[in-house]
KELORO-641026 format. One record per residue: residue in one letter; x, y, z of N, C-alpha, C, O in turn. Coordinates in nm, 3 decimals. Layout:
BEGIN
[atom A,[X,Y,Z],[X,Y,Z],[X,Y,Z],[X,Y,Z]]
...
END
This chain:
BEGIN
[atom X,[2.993,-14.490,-4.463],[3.064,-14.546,-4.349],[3.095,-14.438,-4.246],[3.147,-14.457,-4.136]]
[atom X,[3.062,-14.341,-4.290],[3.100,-14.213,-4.210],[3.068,-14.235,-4.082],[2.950,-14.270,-4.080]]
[atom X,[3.117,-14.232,-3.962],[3.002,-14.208,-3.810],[3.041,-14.378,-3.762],[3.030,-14.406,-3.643]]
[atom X,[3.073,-14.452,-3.831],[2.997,-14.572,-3.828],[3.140,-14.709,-3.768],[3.230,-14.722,-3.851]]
[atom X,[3.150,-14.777,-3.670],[3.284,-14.827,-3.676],[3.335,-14.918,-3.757],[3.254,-15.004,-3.790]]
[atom X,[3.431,-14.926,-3.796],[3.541,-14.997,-3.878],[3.630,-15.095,-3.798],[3.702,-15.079,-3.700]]
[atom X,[3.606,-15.174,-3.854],[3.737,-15.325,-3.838],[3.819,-15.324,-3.969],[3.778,-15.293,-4.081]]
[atom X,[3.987,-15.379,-3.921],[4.061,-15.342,-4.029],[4.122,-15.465,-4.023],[4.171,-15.497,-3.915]]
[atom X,[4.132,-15.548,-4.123],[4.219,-15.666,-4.110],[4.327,-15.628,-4.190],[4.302,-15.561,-4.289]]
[atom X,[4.492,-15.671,-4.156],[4.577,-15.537,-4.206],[4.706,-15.725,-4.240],[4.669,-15.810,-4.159]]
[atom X,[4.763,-15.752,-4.284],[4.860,-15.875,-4.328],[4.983,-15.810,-4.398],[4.987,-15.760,-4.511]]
[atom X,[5.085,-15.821,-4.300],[5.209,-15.755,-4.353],[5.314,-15.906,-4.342],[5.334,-15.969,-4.238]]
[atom X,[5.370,-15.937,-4.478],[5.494,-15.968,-4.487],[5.625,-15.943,-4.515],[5.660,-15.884,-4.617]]
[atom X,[5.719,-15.992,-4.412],[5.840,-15.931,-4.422],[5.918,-16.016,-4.509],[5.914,-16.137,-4.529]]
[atom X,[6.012,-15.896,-4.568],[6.107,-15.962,-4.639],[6.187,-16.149,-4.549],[6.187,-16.181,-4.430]]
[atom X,[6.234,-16.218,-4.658],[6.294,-16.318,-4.552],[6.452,-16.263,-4.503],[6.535,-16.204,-4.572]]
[atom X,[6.462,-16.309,-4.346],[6.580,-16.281,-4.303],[6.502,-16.124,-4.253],[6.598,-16.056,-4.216]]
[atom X,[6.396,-16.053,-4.239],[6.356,-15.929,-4.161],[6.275,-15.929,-4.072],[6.225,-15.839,-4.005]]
[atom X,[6.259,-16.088,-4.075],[6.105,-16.145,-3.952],[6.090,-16.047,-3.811],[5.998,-15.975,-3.772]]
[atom X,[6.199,-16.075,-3.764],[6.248,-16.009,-3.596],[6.217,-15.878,-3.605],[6.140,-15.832,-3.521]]
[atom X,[6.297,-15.756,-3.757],[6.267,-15.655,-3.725],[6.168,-15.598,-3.727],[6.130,-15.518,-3.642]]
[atom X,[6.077,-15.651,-3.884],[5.893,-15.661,-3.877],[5.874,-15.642,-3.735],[5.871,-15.532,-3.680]]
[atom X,[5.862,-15.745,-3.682],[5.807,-15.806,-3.536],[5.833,-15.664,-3.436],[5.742,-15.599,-3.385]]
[atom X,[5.934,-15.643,-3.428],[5.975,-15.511,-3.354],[5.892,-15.368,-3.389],[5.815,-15.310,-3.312]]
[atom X,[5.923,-15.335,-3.506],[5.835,-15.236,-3.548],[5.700,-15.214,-3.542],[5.629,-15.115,-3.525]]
[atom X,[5.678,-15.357,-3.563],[5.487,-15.369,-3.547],[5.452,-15.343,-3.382],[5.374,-15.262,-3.332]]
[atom X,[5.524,-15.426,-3.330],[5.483,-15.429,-3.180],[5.493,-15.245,-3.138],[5.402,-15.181,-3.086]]
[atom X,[5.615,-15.196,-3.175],[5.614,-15.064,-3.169],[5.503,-14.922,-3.177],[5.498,-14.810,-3.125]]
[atom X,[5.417,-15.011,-3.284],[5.303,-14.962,-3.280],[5.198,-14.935,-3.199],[5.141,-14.829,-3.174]]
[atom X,[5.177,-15.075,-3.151],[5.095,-15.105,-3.012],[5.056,-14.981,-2.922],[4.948,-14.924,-2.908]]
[atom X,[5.143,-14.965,-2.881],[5.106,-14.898,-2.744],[5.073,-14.711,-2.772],[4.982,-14.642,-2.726]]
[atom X,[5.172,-14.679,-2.851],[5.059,-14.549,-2.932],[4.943,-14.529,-2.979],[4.871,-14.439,-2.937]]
[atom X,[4.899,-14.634,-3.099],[4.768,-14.641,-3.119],[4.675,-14.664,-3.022],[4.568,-14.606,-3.038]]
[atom X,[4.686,-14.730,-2.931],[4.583,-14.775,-2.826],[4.558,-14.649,-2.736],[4.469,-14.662,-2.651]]
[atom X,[4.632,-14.514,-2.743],[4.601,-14.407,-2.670],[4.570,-14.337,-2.802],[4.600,-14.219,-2.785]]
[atom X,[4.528,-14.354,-2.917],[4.460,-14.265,-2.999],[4.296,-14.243,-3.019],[4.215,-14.335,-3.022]]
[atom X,[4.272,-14.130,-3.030],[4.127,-14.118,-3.043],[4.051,-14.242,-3.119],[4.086,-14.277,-3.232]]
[atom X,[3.957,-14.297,-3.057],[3.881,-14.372,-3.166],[3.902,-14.524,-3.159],[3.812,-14.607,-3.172]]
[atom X,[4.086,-14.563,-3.127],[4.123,-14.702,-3.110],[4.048,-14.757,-3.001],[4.045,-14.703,-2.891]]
[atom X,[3.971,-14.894,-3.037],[3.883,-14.987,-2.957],[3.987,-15.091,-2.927],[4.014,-15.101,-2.807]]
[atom X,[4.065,-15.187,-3.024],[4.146,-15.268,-3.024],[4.247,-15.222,-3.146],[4.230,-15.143,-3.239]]
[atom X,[4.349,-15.296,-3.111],[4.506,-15.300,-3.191],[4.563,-15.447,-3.152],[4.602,-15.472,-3.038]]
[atom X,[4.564,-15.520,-3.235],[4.601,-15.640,-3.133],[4.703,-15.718,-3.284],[4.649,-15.756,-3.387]]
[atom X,[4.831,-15.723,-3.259],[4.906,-15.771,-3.342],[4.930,-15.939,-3.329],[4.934,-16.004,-3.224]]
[atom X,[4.944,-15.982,-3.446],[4.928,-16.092,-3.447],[5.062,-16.167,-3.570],[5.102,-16.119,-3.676]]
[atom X,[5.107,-16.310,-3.494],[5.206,-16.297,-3.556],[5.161,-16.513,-3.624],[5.143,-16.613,-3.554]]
[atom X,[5.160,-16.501,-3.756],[5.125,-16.669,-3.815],[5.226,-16.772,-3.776],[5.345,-16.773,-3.808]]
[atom X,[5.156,-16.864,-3.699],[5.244,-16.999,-3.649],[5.306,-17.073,-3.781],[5.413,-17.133,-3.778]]
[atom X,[5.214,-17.059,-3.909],[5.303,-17.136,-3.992],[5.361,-17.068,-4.105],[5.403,-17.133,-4.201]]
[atom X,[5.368,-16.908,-4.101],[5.490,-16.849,-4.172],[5.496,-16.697,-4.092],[5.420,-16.601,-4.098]]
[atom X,[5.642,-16.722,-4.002],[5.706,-16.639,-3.906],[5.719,-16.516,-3.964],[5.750,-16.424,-3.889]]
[atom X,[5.697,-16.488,-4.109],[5.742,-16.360,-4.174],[5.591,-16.274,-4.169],[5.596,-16.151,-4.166]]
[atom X,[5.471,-16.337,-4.169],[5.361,-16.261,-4.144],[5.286,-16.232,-4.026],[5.261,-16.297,-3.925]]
[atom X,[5.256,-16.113,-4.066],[5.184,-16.073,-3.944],[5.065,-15.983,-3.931],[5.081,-15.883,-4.001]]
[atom X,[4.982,-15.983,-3.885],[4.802,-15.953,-3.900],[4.806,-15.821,-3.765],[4.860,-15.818,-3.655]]
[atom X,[4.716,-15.720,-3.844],[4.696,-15.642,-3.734],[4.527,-15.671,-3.736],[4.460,-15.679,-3.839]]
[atom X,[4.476,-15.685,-3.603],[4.309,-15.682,-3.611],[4.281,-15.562,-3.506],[4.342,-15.542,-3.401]]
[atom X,[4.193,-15.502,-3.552],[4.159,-15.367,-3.545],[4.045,-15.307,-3.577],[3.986,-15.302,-3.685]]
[atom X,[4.002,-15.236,-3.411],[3.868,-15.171,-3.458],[3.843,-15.044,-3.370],[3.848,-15.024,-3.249]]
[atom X,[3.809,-14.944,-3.505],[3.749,-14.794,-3.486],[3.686,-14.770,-3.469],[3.601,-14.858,-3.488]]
[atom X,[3.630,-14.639,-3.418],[3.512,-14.600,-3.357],[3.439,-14.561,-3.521],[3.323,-14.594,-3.549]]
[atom X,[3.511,-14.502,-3.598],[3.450,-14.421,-3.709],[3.627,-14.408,-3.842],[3.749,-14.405,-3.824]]
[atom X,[3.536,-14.403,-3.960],[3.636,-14.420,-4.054],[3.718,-14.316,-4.061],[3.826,-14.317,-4.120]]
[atom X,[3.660,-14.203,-3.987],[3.774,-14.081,-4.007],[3.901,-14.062,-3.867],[4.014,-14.020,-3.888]]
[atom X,[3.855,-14.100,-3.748],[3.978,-14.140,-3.675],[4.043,-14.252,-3.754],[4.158,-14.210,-3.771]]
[atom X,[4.034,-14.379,-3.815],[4.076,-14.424,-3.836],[4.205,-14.376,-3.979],[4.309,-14.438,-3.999]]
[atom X,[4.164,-14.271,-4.049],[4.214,-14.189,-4.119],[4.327,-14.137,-4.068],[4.442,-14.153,-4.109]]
[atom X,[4.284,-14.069,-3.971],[4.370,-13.987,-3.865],[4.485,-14.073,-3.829],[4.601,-14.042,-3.855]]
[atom X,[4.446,-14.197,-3.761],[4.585,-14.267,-3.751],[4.668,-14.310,-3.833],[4.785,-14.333,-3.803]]
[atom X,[4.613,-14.328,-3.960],[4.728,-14.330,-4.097],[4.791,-14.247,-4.112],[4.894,-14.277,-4.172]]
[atom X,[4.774,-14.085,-4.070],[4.853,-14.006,-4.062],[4.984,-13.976,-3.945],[5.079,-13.901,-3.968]]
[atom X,[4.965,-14.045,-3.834],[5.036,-14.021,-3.758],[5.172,-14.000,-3.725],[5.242,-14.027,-3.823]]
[atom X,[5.212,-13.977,-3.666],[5.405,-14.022,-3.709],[5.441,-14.153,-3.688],[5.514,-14.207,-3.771]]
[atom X,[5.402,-14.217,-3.587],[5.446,-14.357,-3.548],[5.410,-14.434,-3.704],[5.500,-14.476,-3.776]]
[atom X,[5.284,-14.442,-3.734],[5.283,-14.485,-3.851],[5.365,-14.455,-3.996],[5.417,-14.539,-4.069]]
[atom X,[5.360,-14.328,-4.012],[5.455,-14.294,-4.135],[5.595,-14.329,-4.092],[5.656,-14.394,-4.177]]
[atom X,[5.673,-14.299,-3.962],[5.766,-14.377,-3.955],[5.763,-14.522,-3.960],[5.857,-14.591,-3.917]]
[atom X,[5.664,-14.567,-4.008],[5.706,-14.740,-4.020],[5.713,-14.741,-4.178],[5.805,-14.771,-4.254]]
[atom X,[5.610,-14.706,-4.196],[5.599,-14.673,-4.362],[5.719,-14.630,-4.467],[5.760,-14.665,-4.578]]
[atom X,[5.751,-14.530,-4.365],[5.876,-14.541,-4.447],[5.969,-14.625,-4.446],[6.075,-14.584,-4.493]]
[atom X,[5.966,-14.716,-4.413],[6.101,-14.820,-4.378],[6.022,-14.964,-4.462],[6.082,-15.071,-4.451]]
[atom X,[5.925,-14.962,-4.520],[5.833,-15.028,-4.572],[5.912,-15.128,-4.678],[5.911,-15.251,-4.667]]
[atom X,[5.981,-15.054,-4.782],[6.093,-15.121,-4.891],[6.161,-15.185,-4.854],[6.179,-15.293,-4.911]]
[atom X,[6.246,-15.142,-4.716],[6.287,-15.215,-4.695],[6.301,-15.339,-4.580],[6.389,-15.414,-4.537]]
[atom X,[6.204,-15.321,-4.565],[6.149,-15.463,-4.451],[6.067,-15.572,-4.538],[6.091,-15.692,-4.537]]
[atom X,[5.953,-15.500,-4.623],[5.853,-15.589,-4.658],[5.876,-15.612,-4.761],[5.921,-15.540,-4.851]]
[atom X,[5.822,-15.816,-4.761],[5.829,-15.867,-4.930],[5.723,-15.792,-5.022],[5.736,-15.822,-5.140]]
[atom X,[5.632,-15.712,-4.999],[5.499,-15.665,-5.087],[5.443,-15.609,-4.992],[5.438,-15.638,-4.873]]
[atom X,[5.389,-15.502,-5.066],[5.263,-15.410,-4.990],[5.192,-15.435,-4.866],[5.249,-15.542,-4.845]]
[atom X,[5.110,-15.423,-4.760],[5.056,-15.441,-4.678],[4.905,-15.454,-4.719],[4.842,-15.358,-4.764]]
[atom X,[4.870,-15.538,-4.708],[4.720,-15.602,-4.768],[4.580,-15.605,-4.659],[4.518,-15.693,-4.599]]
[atom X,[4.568,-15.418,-4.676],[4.449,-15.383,-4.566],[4.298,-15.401,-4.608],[4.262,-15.408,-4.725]]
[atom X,[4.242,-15.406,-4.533],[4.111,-15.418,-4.617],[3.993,-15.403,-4.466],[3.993,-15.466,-4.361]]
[atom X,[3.899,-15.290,-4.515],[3.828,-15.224,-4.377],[3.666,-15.335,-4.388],[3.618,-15.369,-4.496]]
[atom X,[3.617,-15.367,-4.277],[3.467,-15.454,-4.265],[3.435,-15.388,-4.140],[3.494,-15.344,-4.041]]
[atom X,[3.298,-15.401,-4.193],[3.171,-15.338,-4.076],[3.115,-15.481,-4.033],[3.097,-15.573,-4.113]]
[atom X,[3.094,-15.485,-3.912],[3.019,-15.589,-3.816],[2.852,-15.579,-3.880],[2.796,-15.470,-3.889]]
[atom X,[2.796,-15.688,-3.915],[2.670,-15.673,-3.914],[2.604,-15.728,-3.797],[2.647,-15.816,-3.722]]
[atom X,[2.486,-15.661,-3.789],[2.376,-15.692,-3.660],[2.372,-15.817,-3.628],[2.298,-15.855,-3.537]]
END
């Protein structure tokens, strides 16, 4: 996958009663990533029929910027606050576009 771009479909749920602050934090994201090397799209997304989830769709130039932005601060500062916002893990999972 090296060289090659990445789409990331990313589904975060928040604890119940943390919907709003999820929502805040995520959006928070937005506008940093979209000035990072490599970001094509960042486009947060929030489910009409359960307010607590929310989808990031996302696509990289190459799997190692995309690396890079897992490291960032904006990100690890969300991460860390992870326990206590979210009902469970964040359920990422990377796909390549075929021809």
């Amino acid at each position: 996958m090296a060289g090659r771009k990445v789409t990331v479909f990313a589904l975060v749920k928040a604890k119940p009663g943390m919907e709003e602050t999820v929502k805040q934090e995520l959006s928070a994201l937005v506008g940093p990533t979209l000035a990072e090397e490599g970001c094509i799209n960042y486009d947060l997304h929030q489910s009409l029929e359960h307010a607590g989830h929310f989808r990031f769709y996302e696509n990289w130039t190459s799997k190692e910027l995309l690396d890079r932005h897992l490291q960032s601060a904006h990100v690890k500062r969300c991460i860390a606050k992870a326990d206590q916002l979210l009902a469970e893990p964040p359920e990422i999972t990377l796909w390549e576009m075929l021809p």
